[in-house]
C-alpha positions as CSV (number, residue, x, y, z in Angstrom):
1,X,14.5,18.8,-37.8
2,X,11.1,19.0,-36.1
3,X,10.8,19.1,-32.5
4,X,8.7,16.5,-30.7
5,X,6.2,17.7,-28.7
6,X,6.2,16.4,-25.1
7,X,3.3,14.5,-23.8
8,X,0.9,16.4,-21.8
9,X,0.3,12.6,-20.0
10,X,3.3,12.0,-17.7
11,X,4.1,8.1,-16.3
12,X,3.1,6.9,-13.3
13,X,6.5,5.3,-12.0
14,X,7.4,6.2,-8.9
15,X,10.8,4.4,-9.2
16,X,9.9,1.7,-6.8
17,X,10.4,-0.8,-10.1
18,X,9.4,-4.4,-9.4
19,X,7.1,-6.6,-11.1
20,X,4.8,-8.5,-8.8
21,X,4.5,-12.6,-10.1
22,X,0.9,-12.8,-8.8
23,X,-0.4,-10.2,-10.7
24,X,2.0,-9.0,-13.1
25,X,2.0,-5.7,-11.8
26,X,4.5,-3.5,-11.0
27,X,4.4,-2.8,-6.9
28,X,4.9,0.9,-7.7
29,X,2.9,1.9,-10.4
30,X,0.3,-1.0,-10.8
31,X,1.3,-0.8,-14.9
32,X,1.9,-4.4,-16.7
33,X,5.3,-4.8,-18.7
34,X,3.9,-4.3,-21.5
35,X,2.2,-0.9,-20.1
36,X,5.8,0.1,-19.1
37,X,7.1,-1.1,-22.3
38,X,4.4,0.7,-24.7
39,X,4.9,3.8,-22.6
40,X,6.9,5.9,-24.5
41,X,5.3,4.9,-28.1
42,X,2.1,6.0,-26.4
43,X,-0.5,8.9,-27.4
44,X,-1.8,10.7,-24.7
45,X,-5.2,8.8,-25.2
46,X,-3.3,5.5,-24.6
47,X,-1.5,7.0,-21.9
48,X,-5.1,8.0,-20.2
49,X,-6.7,4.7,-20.9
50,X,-3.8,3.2,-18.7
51,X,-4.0,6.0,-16.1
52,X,-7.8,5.4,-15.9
53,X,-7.0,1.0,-14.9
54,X,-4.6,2.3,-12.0
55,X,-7.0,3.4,-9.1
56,X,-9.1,0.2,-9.2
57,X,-5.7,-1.7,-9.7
58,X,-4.6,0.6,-6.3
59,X,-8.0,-0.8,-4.4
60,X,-7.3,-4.5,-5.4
61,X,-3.2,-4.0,-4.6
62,X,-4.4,-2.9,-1.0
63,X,-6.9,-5.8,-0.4
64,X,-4.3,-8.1,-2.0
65,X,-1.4,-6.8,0.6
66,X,-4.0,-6.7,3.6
67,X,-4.9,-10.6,3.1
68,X,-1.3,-11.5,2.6
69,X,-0.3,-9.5,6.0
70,X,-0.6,-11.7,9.3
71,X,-1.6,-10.5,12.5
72,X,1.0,-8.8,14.0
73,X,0.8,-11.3,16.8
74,X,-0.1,-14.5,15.2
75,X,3.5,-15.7,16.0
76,X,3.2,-15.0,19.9
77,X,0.1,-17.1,20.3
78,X,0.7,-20.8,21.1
79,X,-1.1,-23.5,18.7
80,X,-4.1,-23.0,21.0
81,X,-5.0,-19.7,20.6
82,X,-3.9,-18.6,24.2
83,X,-6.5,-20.8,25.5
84,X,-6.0,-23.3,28.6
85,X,-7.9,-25.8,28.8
């Protein structure tokens, strides 16, 4: 039998595994389901090419989160803003 070598690529996951329906990312590694799925029939090329999408994936994940996030006051305001008339 011949050994397999082990991929000098390692994954991404960081075992925080769900898939986000606005992107189709997951929120821990920023891979597709596909990504994940191809994963382990991946060369370390492939693996690379993924690797290389992730950090610009990381800046839009952040901007997407920070738009989504109210101010931490919003709630405490009254439908005026806090202004009296």
């Amino acid at each position: 039998m011949i050994p397999i070598a082990a991929s000098a690529v390692k994954s991404p996951c960081v075992n925080i595994c769900r898939m986000d329906a606005g992107t189709g990312w997951c929120e821990g590694c920023l891979r597709t389901i596909d990504e994940i799925a191809a994963w382990g029939a991946m060369n370390d090329p492939l693996r690379r090419e993924v690797l290389a999408l992730l950090p610009a994936r990381r800046r839009q994940w952040r901007m997407l989160r920070v738009a989504a996030t109210p101010p931490a006051d919003a709630d405490a305001l009254p439908p005026s803003g806090g202004l009296q008339p």
